[in-house]
Every structure is written in C-alpha cells, then in structure tokens.
DOMARTOR-710583 format. One record per residue (C-alpha): residue number from 0; residue in one letter; x, y, z. Coordinates in Angstrom, 3 decimals. Layout:
<fidos>
    n  res        c1        c2        c3
  NUM    A         X         Y         Z
...
</fidos>
This chain:
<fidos>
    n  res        c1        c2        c3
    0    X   -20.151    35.206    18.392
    1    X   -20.690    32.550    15.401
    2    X   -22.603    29.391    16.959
    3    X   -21.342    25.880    15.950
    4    X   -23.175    22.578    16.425
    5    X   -20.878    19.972    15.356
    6    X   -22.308    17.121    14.395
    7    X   -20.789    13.590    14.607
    8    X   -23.678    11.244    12.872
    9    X   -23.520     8.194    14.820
   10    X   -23.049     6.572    18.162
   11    X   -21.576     8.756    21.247
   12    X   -19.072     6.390    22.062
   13    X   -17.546     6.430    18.216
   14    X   -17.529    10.145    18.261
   15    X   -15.540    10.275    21.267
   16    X   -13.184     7.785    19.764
   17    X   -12.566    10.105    17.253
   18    X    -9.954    11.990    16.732
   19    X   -10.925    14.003    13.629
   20    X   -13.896    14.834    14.701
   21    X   -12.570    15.736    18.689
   22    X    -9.620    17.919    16.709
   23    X   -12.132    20.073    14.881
   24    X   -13.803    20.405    18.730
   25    X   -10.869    20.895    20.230
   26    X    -9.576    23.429    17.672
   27    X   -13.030    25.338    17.744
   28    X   -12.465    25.984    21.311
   29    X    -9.673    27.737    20.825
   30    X   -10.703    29.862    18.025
   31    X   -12.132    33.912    19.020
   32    X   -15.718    34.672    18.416
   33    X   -16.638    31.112    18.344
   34    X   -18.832    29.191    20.372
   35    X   -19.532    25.207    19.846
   36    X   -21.493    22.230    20.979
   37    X   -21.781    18.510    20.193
   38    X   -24.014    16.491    18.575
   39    X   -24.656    12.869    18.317
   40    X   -27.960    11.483    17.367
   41    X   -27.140     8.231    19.681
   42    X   -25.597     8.032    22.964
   43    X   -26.278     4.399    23.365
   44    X   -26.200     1.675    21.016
   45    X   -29.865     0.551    19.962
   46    X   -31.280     4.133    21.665
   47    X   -31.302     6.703    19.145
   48    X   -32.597     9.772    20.374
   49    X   -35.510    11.020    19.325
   50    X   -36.208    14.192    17.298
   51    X   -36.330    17.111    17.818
   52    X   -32.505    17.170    18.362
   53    X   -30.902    19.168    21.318
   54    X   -26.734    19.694    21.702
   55    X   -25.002    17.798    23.996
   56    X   -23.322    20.266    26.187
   57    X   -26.578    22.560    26.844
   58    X   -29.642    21.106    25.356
   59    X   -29.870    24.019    23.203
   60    X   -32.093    23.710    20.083
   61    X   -29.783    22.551    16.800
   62    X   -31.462    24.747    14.746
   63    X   -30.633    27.797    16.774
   64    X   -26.713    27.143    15.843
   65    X   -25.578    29.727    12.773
   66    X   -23.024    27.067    11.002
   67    X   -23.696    22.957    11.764
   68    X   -20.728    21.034    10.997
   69    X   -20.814    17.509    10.161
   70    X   -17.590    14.987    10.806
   71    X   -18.044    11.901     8.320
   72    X   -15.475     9.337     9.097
   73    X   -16.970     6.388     6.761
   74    X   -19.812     6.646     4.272
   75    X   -22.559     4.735     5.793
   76    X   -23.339     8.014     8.133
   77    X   -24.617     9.867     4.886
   78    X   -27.544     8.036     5.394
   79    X   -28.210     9.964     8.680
   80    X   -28.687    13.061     6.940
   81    X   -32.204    12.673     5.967
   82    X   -33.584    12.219     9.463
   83    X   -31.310    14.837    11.190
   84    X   -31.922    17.329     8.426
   85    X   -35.994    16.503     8.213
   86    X   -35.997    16.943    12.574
   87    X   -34.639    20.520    11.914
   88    X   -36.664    21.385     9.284
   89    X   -34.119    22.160     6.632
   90    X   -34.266    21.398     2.971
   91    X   -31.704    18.679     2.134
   92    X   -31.012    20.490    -1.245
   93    X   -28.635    22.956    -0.949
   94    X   -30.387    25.150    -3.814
   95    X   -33.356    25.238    -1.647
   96    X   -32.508    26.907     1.671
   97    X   -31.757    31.147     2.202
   98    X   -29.962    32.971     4.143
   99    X   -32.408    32.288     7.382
  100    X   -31.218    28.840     7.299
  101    X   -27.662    27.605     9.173
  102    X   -24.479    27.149     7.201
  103    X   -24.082    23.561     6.798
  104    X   -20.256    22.355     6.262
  105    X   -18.868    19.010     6.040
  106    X   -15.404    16.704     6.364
  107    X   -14.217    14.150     7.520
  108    X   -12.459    10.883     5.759
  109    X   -15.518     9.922     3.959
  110    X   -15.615    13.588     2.110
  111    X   -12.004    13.089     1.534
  112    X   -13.073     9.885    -0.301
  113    X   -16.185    11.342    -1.820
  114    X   -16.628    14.814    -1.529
  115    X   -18.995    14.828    -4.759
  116    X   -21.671    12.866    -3.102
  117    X   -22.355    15.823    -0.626
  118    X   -22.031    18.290    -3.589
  119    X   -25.391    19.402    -3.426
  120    X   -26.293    18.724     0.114
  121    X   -23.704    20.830     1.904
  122    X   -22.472    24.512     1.553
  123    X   -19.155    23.753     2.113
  124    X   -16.937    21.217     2.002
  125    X   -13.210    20.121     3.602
  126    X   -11.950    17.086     1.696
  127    X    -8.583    17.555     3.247
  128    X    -7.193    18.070     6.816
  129    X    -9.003    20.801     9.024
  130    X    -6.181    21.680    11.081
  131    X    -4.668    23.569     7.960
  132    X    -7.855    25.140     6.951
  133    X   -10.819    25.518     9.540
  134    X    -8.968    28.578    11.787
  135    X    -8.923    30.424     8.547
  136    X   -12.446    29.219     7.464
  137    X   -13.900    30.781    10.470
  138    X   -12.252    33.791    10.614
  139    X   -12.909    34.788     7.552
  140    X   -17.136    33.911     8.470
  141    X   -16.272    36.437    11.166
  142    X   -15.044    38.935     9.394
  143    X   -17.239    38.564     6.223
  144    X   -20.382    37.227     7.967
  145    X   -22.323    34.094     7.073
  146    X   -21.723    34.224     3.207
  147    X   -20.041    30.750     2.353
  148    X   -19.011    32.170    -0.625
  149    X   -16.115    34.560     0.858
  150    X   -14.446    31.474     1.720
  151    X   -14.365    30.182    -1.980
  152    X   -10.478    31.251    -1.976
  153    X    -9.481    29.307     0.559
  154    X    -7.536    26.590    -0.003
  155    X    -8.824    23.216     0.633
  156    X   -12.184    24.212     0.984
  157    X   -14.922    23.052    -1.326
  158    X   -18.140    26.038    -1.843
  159    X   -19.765    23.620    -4.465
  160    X   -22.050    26.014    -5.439
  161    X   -19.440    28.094    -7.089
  162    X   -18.423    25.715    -9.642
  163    X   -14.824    25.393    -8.886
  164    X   -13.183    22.281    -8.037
  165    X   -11.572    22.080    -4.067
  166    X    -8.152    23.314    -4.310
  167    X    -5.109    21.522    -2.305
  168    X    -4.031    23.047     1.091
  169    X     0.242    24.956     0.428
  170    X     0.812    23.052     3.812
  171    X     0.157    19.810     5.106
  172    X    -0.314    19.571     8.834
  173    X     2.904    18.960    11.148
  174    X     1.321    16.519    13.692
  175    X     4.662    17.083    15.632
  176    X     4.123    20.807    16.107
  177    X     0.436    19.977    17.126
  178    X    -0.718    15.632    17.203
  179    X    -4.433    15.044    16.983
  180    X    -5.462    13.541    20.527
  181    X    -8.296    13.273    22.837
  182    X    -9.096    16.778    24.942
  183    X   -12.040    14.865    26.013
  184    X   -11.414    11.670    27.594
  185    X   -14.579     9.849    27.671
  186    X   -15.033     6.414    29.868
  187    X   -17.302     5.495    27.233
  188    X   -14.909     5.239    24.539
  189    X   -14.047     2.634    22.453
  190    X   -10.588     2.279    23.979
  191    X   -11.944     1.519    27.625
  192    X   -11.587     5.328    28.585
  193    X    -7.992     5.674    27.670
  194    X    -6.535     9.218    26.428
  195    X    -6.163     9.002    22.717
  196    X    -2.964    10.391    20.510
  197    X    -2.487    10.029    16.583
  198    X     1.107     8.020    16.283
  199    X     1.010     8.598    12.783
  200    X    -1.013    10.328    10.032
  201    X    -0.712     8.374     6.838
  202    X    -0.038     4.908     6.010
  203    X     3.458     3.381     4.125
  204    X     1.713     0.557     2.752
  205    X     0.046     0.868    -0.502
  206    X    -2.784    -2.188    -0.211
  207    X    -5.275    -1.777    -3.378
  208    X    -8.367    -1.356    -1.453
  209    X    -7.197     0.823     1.408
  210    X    -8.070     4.714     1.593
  211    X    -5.164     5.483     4.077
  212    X    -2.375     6.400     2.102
  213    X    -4.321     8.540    -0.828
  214    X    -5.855    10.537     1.817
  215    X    -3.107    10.966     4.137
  216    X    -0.125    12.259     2.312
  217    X     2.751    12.345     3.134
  218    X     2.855     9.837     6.027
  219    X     4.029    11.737     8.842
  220    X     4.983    10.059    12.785
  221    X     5.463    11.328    15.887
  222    X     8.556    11.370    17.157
  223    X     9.103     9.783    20.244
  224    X    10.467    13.115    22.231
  225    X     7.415    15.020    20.816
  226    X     5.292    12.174    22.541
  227    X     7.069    12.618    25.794
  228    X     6.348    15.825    26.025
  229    X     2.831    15.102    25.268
  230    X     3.168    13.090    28.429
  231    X     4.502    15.445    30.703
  232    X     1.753    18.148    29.887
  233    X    -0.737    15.521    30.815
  234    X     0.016    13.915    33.796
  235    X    -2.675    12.174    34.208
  236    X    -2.519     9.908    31.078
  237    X    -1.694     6.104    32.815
  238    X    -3.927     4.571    30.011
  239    X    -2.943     5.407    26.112
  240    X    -4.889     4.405    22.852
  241    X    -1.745     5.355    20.207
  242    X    -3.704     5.127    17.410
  243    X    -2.575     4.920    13.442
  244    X    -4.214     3.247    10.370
  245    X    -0.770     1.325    10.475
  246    X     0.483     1.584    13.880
  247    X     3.585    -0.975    13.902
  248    X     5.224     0.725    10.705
  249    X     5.793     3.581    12.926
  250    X     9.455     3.716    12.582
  251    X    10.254     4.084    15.991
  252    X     7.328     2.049    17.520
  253    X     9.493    -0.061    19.557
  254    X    11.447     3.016    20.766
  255    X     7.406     4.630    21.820
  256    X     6.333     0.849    23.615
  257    X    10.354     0.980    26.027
  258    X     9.372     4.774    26.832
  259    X     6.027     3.827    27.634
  260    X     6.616     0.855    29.898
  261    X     9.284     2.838    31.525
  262    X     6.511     5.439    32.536
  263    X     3.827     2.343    33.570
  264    X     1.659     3.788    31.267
  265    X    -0.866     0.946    29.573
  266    X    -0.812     0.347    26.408
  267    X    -4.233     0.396    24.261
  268    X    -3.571    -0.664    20.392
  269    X    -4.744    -1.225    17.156
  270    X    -4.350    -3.865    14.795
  271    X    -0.732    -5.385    14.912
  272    X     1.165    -5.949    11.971
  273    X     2.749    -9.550    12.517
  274    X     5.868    -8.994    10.638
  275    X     6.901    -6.423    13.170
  276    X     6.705    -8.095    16.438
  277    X     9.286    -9.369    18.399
  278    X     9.806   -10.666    21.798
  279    X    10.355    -7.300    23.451
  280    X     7.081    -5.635    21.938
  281    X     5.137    -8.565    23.033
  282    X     6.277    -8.821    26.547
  283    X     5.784    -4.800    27.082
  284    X     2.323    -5.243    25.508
  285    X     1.873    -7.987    28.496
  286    X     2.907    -6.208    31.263
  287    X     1.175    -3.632    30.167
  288    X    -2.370    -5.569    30.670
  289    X    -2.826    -6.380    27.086
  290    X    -4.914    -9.993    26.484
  291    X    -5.485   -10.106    23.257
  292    X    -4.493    -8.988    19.765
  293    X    -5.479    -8.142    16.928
  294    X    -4.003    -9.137    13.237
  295    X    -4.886    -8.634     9.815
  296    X    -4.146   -11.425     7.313
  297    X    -6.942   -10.438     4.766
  298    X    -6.624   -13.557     3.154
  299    X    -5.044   -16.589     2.273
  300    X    -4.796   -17.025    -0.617
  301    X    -0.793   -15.877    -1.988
  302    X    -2.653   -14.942    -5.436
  303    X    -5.126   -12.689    -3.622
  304    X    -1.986   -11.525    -1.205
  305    X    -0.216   -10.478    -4.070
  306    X    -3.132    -8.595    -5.941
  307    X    -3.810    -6.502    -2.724
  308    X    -0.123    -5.877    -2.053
  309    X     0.245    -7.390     1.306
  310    X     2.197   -10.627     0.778
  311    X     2.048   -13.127     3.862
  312    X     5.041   -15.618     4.375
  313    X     3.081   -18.394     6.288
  314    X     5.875   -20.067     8.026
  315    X     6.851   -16.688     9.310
  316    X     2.942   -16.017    10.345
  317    X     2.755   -19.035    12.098
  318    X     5.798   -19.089    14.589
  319    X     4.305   -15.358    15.214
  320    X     1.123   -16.818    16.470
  321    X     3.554   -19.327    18.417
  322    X     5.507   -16.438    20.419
  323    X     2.204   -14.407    20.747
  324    X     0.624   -17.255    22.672
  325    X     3.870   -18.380    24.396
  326    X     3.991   -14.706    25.574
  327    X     0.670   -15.443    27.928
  328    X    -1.702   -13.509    25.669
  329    X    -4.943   -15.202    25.923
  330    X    -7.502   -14.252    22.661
  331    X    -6.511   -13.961    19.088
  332    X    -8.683   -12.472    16.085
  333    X    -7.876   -12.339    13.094
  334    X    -9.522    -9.843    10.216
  335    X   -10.241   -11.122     6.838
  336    X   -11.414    -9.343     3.737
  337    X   -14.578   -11.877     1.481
  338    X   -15.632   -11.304    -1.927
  339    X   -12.386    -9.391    -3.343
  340    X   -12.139    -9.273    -6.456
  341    X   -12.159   -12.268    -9.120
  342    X   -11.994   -14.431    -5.413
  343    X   -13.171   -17.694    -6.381
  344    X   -13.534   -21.213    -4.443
  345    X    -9.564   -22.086    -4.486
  346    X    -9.337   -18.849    -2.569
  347    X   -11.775   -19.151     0.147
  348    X   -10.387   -22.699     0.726
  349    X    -7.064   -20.960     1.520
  350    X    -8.425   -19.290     4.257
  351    X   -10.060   -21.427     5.206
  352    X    -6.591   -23.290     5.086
  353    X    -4.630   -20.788     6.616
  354    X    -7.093   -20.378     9.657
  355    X    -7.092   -24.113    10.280
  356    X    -3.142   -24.030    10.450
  357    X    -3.696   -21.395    12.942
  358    X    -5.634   -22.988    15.556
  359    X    -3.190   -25.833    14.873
  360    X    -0.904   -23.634    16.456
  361    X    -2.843   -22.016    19.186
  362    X    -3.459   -23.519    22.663
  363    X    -7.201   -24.336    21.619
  364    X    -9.843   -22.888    19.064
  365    X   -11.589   -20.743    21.688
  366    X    -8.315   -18.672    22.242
  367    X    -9.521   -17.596    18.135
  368    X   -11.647   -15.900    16.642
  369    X   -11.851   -14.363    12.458
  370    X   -13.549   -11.614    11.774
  371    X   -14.622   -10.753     8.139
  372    X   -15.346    -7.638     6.083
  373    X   -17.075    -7.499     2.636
  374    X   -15.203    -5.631    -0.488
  375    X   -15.975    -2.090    -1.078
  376    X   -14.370    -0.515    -3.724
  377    X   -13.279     2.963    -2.417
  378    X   -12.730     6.100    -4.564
  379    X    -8.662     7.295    -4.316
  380    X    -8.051     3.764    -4.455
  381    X    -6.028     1.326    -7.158
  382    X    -9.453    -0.730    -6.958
  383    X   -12.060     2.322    -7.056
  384    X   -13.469     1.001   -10.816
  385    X   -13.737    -2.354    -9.533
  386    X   -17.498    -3.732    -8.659
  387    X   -18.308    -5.114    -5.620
  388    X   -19.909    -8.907    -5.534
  389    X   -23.528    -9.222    -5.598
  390    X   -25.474    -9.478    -2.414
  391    X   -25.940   -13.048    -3.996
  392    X   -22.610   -13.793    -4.172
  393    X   -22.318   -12.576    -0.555
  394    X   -24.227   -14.643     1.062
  395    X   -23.275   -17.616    -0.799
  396    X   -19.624   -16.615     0.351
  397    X   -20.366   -15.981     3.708
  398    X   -22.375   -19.671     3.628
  399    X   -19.558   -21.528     2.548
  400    X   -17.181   -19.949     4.722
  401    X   -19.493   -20.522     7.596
  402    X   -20.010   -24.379     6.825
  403    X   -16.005   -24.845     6.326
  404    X   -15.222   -23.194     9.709
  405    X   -17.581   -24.904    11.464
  406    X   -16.307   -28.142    10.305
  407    X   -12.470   -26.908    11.947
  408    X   -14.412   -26.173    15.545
  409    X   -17.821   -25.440    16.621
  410    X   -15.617   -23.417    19.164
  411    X   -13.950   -20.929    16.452
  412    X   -15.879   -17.779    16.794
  413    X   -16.712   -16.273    13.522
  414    X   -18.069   -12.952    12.278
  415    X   -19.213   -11.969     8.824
  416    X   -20.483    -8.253     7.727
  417    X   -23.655    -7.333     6.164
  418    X   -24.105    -7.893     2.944
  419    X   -26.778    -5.333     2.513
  420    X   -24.202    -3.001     4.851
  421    X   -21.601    -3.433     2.481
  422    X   -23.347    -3.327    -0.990
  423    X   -25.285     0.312     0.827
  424    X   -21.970     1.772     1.549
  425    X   -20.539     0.768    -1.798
  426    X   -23.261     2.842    -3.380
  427    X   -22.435     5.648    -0.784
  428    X   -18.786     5.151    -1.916
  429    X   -19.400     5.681    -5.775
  430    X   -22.192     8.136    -5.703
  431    X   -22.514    11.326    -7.336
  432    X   -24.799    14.308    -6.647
  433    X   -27.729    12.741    -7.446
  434    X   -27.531    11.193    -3.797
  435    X   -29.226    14.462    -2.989
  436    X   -32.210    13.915    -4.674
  437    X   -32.499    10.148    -2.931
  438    X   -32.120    12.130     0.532
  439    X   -34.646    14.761    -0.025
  440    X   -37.307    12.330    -0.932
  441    X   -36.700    10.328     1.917
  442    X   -36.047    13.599     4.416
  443    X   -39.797    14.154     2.963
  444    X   -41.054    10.810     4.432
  445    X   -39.335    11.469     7.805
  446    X   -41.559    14.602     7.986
  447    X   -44.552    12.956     7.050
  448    X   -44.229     9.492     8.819
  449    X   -42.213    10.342    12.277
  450    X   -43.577    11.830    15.695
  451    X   -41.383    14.515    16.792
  452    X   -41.125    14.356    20.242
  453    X   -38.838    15.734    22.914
  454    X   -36.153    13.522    23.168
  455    X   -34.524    13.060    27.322
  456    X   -31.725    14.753    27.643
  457    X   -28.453    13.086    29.093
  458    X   -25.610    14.796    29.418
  459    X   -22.337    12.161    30.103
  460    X   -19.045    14.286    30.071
  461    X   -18.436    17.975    29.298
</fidos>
C-alpha cells in the first residue's frame, strides 16, 4: 500500500476551496493500493501550526508517508517549502536525498506556469492536468516500486532529473465524462460551505496578463444535462459555488442559472462579466440570496483596455451598474489591475474617472468598494518578458490612487495589494532552478533558528 500525504501549502480553508487540489484527493481515493492524507500547514488564518507536521485525517507523522504531493495553485506558496521541508528533515535539493527519503511530486497551476522553478526541488513534476496522468503515475509506482524514474515515459509528467523536457498529455481531460467538484464539502470554505463544481475548464478570453487560457486548453464547459445529473447524484447540494476563471462566457450560463432556480438551489459565484448580464440573470441571482457582486473592469483607461484585450464600453458599464442596483443587490466591488505596463498618470486618472462615474450611479458610495491587484508578469503569457514596476513605483501608485479616492468619498472602501507581495511572487513567477539554492539556505536557518514542537492537533471534517 503506497502512502500519500498531499500537501496543500497554505490556509485550510483555501485548500478546501480547491478544486485541483480536492480532485487529486478525490481521485487518490479511488485508486488500488493507495492510501492518502491531507496536509495544510494552517487551519486558521494568523495560526500556523507548528512543526513537527502531523496529517490531517490521522495525525500521522508526514515523514512516515512514501510519496508527499504538493498542490501549488499560485506561486507565492513556493515559499512554504523551506519550513515544511526543514520540519521533516529533508534536503530541499533534490540531488541530495536517497532512496530512504519520500518521493516528493508536485502540480498544480503554478507548476503549469513555472515548472522550472521546482526543477531541482521536486522528483517529479505535473505541469498539466492530473486527471489524465496521476492514475497512471501511481500505478506504475506500484508496479515498479518507488523509482521516479519508471515514470519518465509518461506523458505529462516531468522526472527533471532525467534531462528530458515534460511531454504533452494524447488526451485532454473531458470534464463532462468526469467535472472537478468538491467530495469534501467543508463549512469552512471560501464559498460559505457550498458544494463546489468546475463550470468550465479554460478561459475564451485572451487578456495579456492572464494564465487561464495558456494553461487550460481547449476551453471545455459543462453542459447543462451533465450538471443535472450531477445534481441528482447529490441530493443534498441546496448551496452551489459553479466556479470558472470566466464563469459568464459559459455558453449556456443562463440556461445553468433557469435550471438552478427551478431546483431552489443558491447560487454562489465568481466574478461577473458585465457585458453578459441581463435582467433575468440578475433577478435569479436575487432570489437566490445573492447581495453583492463582483466585477472586473481592470482599468480605465481605453488605451490600457485595449493593450490588455478587454475593451470596456462605458455607457454600456454604467446602465449595468444601474440594473444591478435597481435589481435590490446591495454591495458592489469592483477589481482593478495598478502598475501595468507603461501605465502612467493619464491612466490612473481614468480610473480614478471611471470609479467616480460609478458611485455617480450607485445609491451611495458605501454600496462600493475597488479592490486592486499589482502587475505580475506571468510565464505562458503575451506579457511574460514584461517587468513589473518597482516597489517604488508601487507605492507611489498606490499613494496617489489612495489620495484621489479619498477625495470622491471617505466612504468608498478601497484595497490595494502588497507591493513587496507582488514584486516576491514576480520573482517566484520568473525564476529558474537556482530558486533551489535560495530555499536550501533558508530551509538551513529554519533548522537552526526554530523550536520544533508538537503542534495541537485539530481535526475539522474528514
């Protein structure tokens, strides 16, 4: 029986909002000879556990698993690596461990994006989709032991140390023969303890700085018959998260919303595209219990629109926000993107613009609120060469901005990201294998600086 600690490297509640990393656990389950357990060095926000590290289901040991598997869904959790892999007392560089040590794989979207940063950290690597490759990748450990090597073959599996570049997967997965969703519905979950399904893999939009649609090819949806019957072999679903990097370009999403309001099932969603609603969408996303929504200008600036490939009409945006609030909902936010490329004043001050014509429109300024992310240029993208602004130029960004919506309403809630967040995981995004090097050294500071004590264990849901 091979013994699999799967790992997802950051807070319990993202994990089990996650549906690539709870479709590798679900698919484990199902797989002869193999046994698995969860991971997740946080189950509370601000409480990270402390080392040594136990599994979730059992308490038992991580370093007594044979194979620990890692789900990276953004870059930023590379950085956990040092401390988990310094708490188990295994050498961060690949070249240093034996065969006494676990087999340590890795995937995820973040090794889709950059699989070479992990090169020489991890035995094994799945830059692609796991349902297509990981039944296969641990049969053949059963049937050849723990050599990572037998699985060099394979395709769309990375063994770096072999030299040979991953190779693509014959098949990409049919999400209507099988759709990613949650086995495990977790109260603690982002979506307010809803059941979870993937609406669609892949994005039909082709924005420069988006990872979606290089990673994710072809787009595929679920059909809305394959989603019934989803429904019927889970009766107790009254509370769905449909969740899609571009949910509204679902082809038949408002086809999916009738079916679902004709079941009373409530509706949890993502961000909204604004070009695709229409009365009928919003007043099934009402009666379904939905407050607030979510939409993502980027910017306002139409140079900026056009460089990113997501054009705004504003006339059109603004009657949308119009209906939305005539339709009862009662918060707005809207997500912006700072420090794109060659931005400069002119741009910010259409935003800025742009925002101020919105709460023009809505029934006050605290029904609002903008959100903003930093740049971060993304490998597989149109703007992966592209540098990111300087942690200067950040700030002084996020300053201006700050002082200009203020100046609209003192009651316009407003949210900026890290600089220092965003320039890290721009590093993390462009990295090579050197990264390994930077990890070991700090892995060797974990060991020498940090108490390992026996952490409380809490177990929430099985």
């Amino acid at each position: 029986m091979l013994s699999v600690a799967l790992i997802f490297p950051n807070l319990y509640s993202l994990g089990m909002s996650n549906l690539g990393y709870l479709t590798v656990h679900r698919l484990l389950l199902k797989i002869p000879g193999v046994a698995v357990e969860r991971f997740f060095p946080a189950l509370e926000a601000e409480s990270p556990l402390q080392p040594p590290y136990y599994s979730f289901e059992t308490g038992r040991p991580l370093g007594d698993f044979q194979i620990i598997m890692f789900s990276f869904s953004y870059e930023g959790d590379f950085d956990k690596i040092p401390g988990i892999f310094s708490a188990l007392g295994i050498p961060v560089m690949a070249g240093e461990r034996n065969r006494h040590h676990p087999i340590l794989m890795a995937g995820g979207a973040a090794v889709a994006s950059n699989a070479k940063a992990l090169s020489q950290i991890f035995d094994l690597l799945v830059p692609g989709e796991a349902e297509t490759v990981l039944p296969a990748i641990m049969t053949t450990l059963n049937e050849h032991g723990l050599e990572a090597d037998a699985l060099a073959e394979l395709p769309g599996v990375w063994i770096p140390s072999t030299d040979r570049e991953p190779t693509t997967p014959c098949i990409m997965h049919d999400i209507n023969r099988q759709p990613a969703y949650s086995h495990i519905v977790s109260s603690l979950n982002a979506f307010g303890g809803a059941h979870l399904i993937e609406l669609m893999r892949g994005c039909p939009r082709n924005c420069s700085f988006c990872l979606a649609r290089s990673i994710y090819q072809p787009v595929r949806a679920l059909q809305p018959e394959k989603l019934s019957e989803w429904l019927d072999q889970h009766p107790d679903c009254h509370d769905l998260g449909l969740v899609a990097p571009s949910l509204f370009d679902h082809p038949q999403i408002a086809e999916i919303f009738r079916m679902l309001d004709q079941r009373q099932i409530r509706i949890r969603n993502s961000s909204i595209k604004w070009e695709k609603l229409d009365p009928e969408l919003l007043l099934i996303l009402r009666r379904s219990g939905v407050n607030g929504l979510t939409l993502a200008p980027e910017t306002g600036s139409t140079r900026l629109q056009a460089a990113i490939r997501k054009p705004l009409h504003e006339e059109r945006f603004l009657e949308c926000i119009r209906q939305i609030f005539a339709a009862g909902f009662e918060q707005l936010k809207l997500y912006f993107v700072a420090c794109l490329p060659e931005e400069d004043k002119s741009d910010l001050d259409a935003t800025v613009t742009l925002i101020r014509k919105t709460i023009a429109v809505a029934p006050s300024p605290g029904h609002l609120s903008a959100a903003f992310s930093l740049f971060v240029p993304k490998h597989h993208t149109d703007w992966q060469e592209l540098k990111p602004a300087s942690q200067q130029q950040m700030k002084q960004t996020i300053k201006y901005l700050k002082e200009e919506l203020n100046r609209l309403s003192p009651k316009l809630r407003v949210n900026f990201a890290s600089p220092q967040e965003a320039l890290r995981q721009s590093y993390l995004s462009q990295a090579g294998p050197e990264l390994a090097l930077e990890y070991a050294r700090e892995a060797e500071k974990c060991q020498k600086n940090r108490l390992f004590s026996k952490n409380q264990f809490s177990a929430l849901e099985f």
